[in-house]
C-alpha positions in Angstrom: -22.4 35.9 16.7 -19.6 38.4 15.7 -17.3 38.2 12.7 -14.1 37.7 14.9 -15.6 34.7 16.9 -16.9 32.6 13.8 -13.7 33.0 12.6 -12.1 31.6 15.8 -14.8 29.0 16.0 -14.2 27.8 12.2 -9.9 27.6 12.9 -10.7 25.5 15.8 -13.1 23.6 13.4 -9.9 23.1 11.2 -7.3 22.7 13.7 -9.9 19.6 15.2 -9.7 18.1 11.6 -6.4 18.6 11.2 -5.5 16.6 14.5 -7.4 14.0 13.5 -5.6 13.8 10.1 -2.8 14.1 11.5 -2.8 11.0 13.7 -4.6 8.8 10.7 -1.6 9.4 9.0 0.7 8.7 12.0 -0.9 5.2 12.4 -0.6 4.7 8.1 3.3 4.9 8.7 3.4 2.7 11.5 1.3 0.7 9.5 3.8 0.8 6.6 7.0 0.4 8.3 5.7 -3.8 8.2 5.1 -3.9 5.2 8.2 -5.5 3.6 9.8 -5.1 0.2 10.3 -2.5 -2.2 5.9 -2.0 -2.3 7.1 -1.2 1.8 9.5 1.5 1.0 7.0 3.0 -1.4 4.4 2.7 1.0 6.4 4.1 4.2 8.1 7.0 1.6 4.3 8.2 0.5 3.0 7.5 4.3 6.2 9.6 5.7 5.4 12.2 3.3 1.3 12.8 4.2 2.7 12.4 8.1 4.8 15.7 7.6 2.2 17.9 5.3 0.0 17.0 8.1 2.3 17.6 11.3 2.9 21.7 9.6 0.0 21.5 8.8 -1.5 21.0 12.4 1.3 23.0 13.6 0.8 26.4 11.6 -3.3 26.0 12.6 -2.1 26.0 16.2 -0.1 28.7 16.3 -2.3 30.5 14.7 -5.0 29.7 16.6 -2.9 30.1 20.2 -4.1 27.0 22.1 -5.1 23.7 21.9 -8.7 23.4 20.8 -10.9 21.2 22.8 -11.9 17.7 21.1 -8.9 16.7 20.2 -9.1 13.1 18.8 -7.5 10.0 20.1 -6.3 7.1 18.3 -9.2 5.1 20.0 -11.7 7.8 18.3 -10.6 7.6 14.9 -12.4 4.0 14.9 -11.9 0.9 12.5 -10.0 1.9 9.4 -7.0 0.5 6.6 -5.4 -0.4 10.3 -7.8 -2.8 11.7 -10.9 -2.5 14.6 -8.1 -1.5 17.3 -5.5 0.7 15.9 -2.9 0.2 18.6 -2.6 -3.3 17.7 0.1 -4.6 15.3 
């Protein structure tokens, strides 16, 4: 395997986890915004936070990589977690 297509294959690698990241930290803010109080605001400033380090993150892997990679996750793939079995649900 060439130089130039490892490379290609290890950004896609990254721009996969990335994705993933990026939508476990989308479901973590929704997740915050019910918590209520001043531990919510906390909660939804940090959560708010991670979602945008993760978004440019994501989104400077994609450019430089040029397309979307496939194996992109879904929320359904990202599996039980600090949000419950089904993610979706409140």
């Amino acid at each position: 395997m060439s130089r130039s297509i490892e490379l290609v294959d290890d950004l896609e690698r990254h721009t996969v986890a990335a994705h993933r990241d990026c939508l476990a930290a989308l479901i973590r803010c929704e997740q915050a915004g019910r918590i209520e109080g001043e531990a919510g605001e906390r909660e939804r400033r940090a959560a708010h936070d991670a979602l945008n380090l993760h978004r440019n993150t994501l989104r400077d892997l994609l450019h430089g990589l040029g397309y979307l990679p496939k194996g992109l996750a879904t929320r359904a793939q990202l599996g039980p977690g600090p949000w419950g079995a089904n993610p979706t649900s409140p």
